[in-house]
C-alpha positions in Angstrom: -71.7 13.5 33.5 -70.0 12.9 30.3 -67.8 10.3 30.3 -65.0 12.4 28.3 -65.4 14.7 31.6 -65.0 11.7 33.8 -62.3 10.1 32.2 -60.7 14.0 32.7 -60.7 13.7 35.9 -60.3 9.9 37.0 -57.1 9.8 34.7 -55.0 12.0 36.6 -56.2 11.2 40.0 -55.2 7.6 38.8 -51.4 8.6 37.7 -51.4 10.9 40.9 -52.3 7.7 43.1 -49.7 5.8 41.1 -47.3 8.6 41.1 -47.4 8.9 45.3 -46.9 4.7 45.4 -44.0 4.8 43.4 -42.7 7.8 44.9 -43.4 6.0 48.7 -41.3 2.3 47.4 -38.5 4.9 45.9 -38.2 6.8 49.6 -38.5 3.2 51.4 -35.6 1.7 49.2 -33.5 5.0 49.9 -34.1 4.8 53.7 -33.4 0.9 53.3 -31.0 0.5 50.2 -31.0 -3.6 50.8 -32.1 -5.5 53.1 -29.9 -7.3 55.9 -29.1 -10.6 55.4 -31.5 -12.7 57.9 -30.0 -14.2 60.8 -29.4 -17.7 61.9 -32.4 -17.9 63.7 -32.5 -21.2 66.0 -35.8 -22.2 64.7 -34.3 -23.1 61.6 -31.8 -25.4 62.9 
């Protein structure tokens, strides 16, 4: 296989992955905008 094939095909799948991990942090931060403030929890005391 010629690596100028390869690199056709392993470039895009690469952005693709990249694409779908940005895409899942970008729903996660929508569902979860920020992050609650921890609790007092009495182990810390």
């Amino acid at each position: 296989m010629p690596p100028n094939a390869y690199a056709k095909w392993v470039a895009p799948a690469i952005l693709f992955f990249f694409l779908c991990v940005a895409l899942g942090f970008w729903t996660h931060k929508l569902r979860h905008p920020a992050p609650a403030p921890p609790a007092a929890s009495p182990t810390l005391k």
